[in-house]
C-alpha positions in Angstrom: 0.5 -2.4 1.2 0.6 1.4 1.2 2.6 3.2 -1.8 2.9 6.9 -1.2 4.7 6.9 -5.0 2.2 5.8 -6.8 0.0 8.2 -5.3 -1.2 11.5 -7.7 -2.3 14.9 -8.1 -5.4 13.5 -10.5 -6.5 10.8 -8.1 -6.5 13.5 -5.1 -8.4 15.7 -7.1 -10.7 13.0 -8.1 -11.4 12.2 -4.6 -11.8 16.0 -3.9 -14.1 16.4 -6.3 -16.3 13.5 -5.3 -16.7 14.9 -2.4 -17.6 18.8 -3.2 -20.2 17.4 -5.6 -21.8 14.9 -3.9 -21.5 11.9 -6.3 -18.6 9.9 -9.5 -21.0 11.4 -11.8 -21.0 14.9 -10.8 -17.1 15.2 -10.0 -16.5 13.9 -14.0 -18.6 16.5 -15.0 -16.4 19.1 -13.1 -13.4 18.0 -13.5 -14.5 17.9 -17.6 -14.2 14.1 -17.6 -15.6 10.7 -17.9 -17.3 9.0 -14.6 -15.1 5.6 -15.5 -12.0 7.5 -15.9 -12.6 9.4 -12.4 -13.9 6.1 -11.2 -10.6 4.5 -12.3 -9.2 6.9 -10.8 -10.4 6.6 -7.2 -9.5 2.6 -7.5 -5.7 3.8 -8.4 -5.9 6.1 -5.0 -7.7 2.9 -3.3 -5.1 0.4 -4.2 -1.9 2.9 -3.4 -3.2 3.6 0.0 -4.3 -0.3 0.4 -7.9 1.0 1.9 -10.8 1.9 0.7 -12.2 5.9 0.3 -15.6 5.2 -0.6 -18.0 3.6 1.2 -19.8 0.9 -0.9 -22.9 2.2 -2.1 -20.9 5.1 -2.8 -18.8 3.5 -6.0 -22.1 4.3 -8.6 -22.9 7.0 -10.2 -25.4 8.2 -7.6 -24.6 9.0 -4.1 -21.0 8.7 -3.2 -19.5 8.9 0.7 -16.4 8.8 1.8 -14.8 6.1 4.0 -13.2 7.4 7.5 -9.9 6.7 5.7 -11.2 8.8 2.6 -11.6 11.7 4.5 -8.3 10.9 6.3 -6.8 11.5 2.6 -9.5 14.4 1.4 -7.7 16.8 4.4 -3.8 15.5 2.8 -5.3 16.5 -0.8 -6.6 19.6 0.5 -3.3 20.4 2.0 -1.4 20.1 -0.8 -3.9 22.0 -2.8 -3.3 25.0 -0.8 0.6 23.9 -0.4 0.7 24.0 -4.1 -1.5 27.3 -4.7 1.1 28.8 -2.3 3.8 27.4 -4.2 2.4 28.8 -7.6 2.1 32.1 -6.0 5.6 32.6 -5.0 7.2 31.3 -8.4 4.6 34.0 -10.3 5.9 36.5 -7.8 9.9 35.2 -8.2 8.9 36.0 -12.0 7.8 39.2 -11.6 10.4 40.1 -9.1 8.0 40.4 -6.2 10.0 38.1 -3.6 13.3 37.5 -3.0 16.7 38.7 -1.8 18.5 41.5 -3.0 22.4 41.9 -1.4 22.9 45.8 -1.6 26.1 47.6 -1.0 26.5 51.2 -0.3 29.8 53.4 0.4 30.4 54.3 3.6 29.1 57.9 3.1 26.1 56.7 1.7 24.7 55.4 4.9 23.1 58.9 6.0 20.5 57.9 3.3 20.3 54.2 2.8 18.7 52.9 6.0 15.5 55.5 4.5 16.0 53.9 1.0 15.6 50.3 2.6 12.6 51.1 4.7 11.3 52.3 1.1 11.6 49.2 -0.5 10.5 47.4 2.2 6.9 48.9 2.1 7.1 48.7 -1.3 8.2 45.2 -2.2 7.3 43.4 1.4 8.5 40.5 0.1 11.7 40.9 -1.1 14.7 41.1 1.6 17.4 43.4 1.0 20.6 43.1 3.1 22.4 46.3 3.4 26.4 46.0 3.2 28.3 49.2 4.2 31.9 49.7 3.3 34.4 52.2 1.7 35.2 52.7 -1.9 37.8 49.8 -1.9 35.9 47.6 0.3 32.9 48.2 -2.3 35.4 47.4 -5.6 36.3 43.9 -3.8 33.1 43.0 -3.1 31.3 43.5 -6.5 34.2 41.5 -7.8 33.9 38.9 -5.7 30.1 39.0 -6.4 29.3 39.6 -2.6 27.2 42.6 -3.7 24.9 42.3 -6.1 23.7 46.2 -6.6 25.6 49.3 -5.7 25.6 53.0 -4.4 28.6 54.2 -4.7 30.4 57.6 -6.6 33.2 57.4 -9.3 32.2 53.9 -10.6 35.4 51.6 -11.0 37.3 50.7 -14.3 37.5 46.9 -12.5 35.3 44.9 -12.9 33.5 46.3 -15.6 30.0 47.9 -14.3 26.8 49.3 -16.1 26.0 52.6 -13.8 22.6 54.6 -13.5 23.5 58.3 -12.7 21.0 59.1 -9.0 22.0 62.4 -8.3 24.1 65.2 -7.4 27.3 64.5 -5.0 28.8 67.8 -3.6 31.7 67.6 -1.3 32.9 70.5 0.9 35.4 71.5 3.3 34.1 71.8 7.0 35.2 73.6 9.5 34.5 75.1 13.5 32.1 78.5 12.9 35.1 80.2 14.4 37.8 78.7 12.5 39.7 82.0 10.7 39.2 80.8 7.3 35.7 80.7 7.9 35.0 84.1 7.1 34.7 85.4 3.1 36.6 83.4 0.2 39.3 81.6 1.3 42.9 81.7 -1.4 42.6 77.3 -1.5 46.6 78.0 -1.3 45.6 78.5 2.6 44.2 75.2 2.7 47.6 74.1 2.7 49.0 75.2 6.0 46.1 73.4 7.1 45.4 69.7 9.1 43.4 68.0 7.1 41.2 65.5 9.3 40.9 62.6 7.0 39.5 58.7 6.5 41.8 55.4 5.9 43.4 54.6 2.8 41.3 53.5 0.2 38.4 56.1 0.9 37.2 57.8 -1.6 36.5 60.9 -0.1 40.5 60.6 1.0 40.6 60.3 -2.8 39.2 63.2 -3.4 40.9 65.5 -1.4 44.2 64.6 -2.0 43.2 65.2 -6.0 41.5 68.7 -4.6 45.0 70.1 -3.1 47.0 68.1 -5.4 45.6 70.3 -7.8 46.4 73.5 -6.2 50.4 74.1 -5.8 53.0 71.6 -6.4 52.0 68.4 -4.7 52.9 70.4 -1.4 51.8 67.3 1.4 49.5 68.1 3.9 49.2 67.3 7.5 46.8 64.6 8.1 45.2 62.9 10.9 43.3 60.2 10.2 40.1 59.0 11.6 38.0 55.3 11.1 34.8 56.9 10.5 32.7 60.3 9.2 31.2 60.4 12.7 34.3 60.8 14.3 36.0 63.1 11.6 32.8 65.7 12.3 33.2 65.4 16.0 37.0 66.0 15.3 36.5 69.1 13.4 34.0 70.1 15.7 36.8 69.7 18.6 39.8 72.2 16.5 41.6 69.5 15.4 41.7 70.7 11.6 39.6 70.9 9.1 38.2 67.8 6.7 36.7 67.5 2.9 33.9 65.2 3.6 30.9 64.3 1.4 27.8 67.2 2.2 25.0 64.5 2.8 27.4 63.4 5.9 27.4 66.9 7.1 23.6 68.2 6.1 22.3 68.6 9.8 25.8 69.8 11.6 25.4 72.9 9.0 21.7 73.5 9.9 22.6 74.0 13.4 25.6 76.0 12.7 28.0 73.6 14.5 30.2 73.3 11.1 30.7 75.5 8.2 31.7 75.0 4.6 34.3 77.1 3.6 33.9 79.4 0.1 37.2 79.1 -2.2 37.6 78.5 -5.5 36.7 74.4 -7.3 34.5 73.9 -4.0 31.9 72.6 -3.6 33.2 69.7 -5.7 30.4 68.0 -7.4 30.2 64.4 -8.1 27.2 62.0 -8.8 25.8 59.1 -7.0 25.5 55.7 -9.1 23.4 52.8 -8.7 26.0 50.1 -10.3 25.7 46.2 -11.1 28.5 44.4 -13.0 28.4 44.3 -16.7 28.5 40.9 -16.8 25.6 40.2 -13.7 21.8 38.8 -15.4 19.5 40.7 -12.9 16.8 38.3 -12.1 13.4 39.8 -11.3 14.0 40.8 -7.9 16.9 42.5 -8.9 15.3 44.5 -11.2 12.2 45.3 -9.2 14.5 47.1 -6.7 16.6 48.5 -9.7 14.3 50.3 -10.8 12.7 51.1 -7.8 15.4 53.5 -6.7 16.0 54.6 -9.9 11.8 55.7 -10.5 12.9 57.7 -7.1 16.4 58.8 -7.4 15.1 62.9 -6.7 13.5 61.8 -3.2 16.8 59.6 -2.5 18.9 62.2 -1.5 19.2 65.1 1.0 17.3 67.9 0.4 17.5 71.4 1.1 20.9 71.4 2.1 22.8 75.0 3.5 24.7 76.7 0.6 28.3 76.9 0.6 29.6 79.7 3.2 
């Protein structure tokens, strides 16, 4: 009767072994063994599988073949050889942070650079997956407490939950505006700025954040007209159009001031600088693959970034 359990890795390697080499004799020798105990072995395999894997004459220590059903089994052990090989392979690489999955979560104003940043760890570590998760600054708080991100670009890193954060670079943020907009010409008194629309994101942005810090900061809490918009993309477009002017983070904005279809105004506390993290909770154990991709953005934080970006107007 056949017993697939009481089958094992020594008697398939036994078998294997008789074959490479020809004869019981030889396989002890390289398998560093006894003939008898690779002998016993083969009857074990013989009795699990209720058929025989040698032919007769083949049970000495001379000449050994193997039955029809012995080679039936020699392709299974060989299968599993490689299966296992494979298997070995992946754990070493699991260990060494070479394969794997890696949930990434980057502000919403990071998003200019990160599709480049994941193409770069993609050549670099082929093997590990990294899912991108885009969000703003509150969406990005919720989501490393609820552990739905694992690593983090974000800016002013949160008091909760607790985070360890690696400084990546510089973070200016401007104020745009059309090229013919009429404080676009000299320094502008930041008192000006508020008689202003200010085209802004949702609640919880931290760009939004910002600005109302920025002209907080400048009379007596005077409020501003806003008009809000879902997305950078359409907060460019509206500044583009007349509709007011915006405080937006300068990576957003690098190519629009290339061409000369935006500006950033000069006044006084602009451009406000601020610095890009790379966060994890405090309390998160990085496995391997986490810290392979760590400290892959962190060995190339000064290519992450925009470069070259206009000066201030």
């Amino acid at each position: 009767m056949l017993r697939l359990d009481a089958l094992t890795l020594k008697q398939l390697r036994a078998l294997t072994a008789v074959a490479e080499h020809g004869s019981i004799t030889a396989a002890a020798q390289a398998l560093s063994l006894t003939a008898p105990a690779v002998h016993t072995q083969l009857k074990s395999l013989e009795t699990a599988l209720d058929a025989p894997v040698l032919s007769r004459g083949g049970s000495g220590h001379g000449g050994a073949q193997l039955t029809a059903e012995g080679q039936a089994v020699l392709r299974a052990a060989r299968s599993v050889e490689v299966a296992l090989t494979s298997c070995a392979e992946q754990v070493r690489a699991l260990r060494h942070g070479q394969r794997g999955l890696v949930v990434l979560g980057v502000v919403s104003t990071g998003k200019y650079f990160a599709p480049a940043l994941v193409k770069r760890l993609r050549d670099a570590l082929p093997d590990v997956d990294v899912i991108l998760k885009v969000g703003n600054r509150g969406w990005m708080i919720e989501a490393l407490q609820d552990r739905s991100v694992e690593l983090a670009i974000m800016g002013r890193p949160p008091r909760q939950p607790s985070v360890a954060a690696t400084p990546l670079g510089e973070h200016p943020h401007v104020i745009i505006a059309p090229p013919d907009h009429p404080l676009a010409q000299g320094v502008v008194d930041p008192a000006r700025f508020l008689d202003e629309t200010f085209v802004v994101r949702e609640e919880g942005s931290g760009t939004r954040i910002l600005m109302t810090r920025y002209l907080g900061g400048i009379g007596d809490e005077t409020p501003v007209r806003m008009l809000e918009m879902g997305s950078n993309e359409t907060i460019k477009q509206a500044v583009m159009a007349g509709l007011g002017i915006a405080l937006i983070s300068q990576h957003t904005v690098t190519e629009e001031l290339r061409s000369g279809r935006l500006v950033s105004l000069c006044a006084p506390g602009l451009p406000i600088k601020r610095q890009w993290y790379l966060i994890h909770r405090e309390d998160q154990i990085l496995t391997p693959v986490m810290s392979a991709v760590f400290d892959f953005i962190v060995s190339r934080r000064s290519e992450l970034l925009p470069r070259d970006i206009p000066s201030v107007r």
